[in-house]
C-alpha positions in Angstrom: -9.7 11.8 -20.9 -10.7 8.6 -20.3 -12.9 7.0 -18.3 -14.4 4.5 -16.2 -17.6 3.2 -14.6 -18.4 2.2 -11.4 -21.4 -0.1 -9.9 -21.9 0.6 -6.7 -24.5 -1.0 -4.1 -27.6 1.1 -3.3 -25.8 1.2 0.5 -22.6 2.7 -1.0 -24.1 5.4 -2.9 -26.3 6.9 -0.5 -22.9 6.4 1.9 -21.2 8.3 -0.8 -23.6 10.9 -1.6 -24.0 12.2 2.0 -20.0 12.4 2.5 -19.6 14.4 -0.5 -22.5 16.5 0.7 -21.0 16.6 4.3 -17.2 17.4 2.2 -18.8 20.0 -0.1 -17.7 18.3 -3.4 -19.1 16.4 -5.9 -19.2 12.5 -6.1 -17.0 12.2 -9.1 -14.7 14.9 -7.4 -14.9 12.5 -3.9 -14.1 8.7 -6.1 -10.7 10.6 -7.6 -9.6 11.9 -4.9 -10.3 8.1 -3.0 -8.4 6.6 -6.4 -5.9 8.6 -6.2 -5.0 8.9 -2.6 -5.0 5.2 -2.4 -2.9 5.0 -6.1 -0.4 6.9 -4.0 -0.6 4.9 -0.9 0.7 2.1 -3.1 3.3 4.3 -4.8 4.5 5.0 -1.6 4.2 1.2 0.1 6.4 -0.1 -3.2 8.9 2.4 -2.8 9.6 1.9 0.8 9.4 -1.7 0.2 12.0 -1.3 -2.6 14.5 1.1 0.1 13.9 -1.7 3.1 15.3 -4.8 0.4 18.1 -2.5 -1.0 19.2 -1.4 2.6 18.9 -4.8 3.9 20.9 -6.1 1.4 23.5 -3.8 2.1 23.7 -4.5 5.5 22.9 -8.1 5.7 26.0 -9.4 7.1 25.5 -6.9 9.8 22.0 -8.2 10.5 23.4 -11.6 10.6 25.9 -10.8 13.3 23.7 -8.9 15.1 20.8 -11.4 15.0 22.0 -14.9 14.7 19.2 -17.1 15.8 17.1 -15.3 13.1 19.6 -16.7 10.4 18.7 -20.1 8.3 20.4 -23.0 8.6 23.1 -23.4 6.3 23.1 -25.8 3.6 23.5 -29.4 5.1 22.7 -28.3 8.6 19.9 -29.6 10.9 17.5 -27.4 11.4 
């Protein structure tokens, strides 16, 4: 599997080393589970990004009539 190193300050590893202590675990165990909660985070932020854009784009003439003063200027128009 492979792997990767990680510097931490002297600050952040005595931080880390009492809440893996304090969660029962390991250090290694406690920086995965960090990695990948926050890998997930992202999966998640992306995706939901990706559904807002589609279902916008669906319904973007209803937005427009619903919100007009949010809509740009068209083309050639004062702003």
């Amino acid at each position: 599997m492979p792997a990767l190193n990680v510097e931490f300050s002297d600050r952040e590893l005595e931080d880390l080393r009492q809440i893996a202590k304090e969660r029962g675990t390991s250090m290694k165990a406690l920086v995965r589970e960090a990695a990948a909660a926050d890998i997930a985070r992202h999966r998640a932020l992306k995706e939901g990004a990706e559904a807002f854009r589609s279902f916008f784009t669906t319904h973007a003439e209803e937005f427009a009539a619903a919100f007009p003063e949010d809509e740009p200027p068209a083309r050639g128009e004062a702003a």
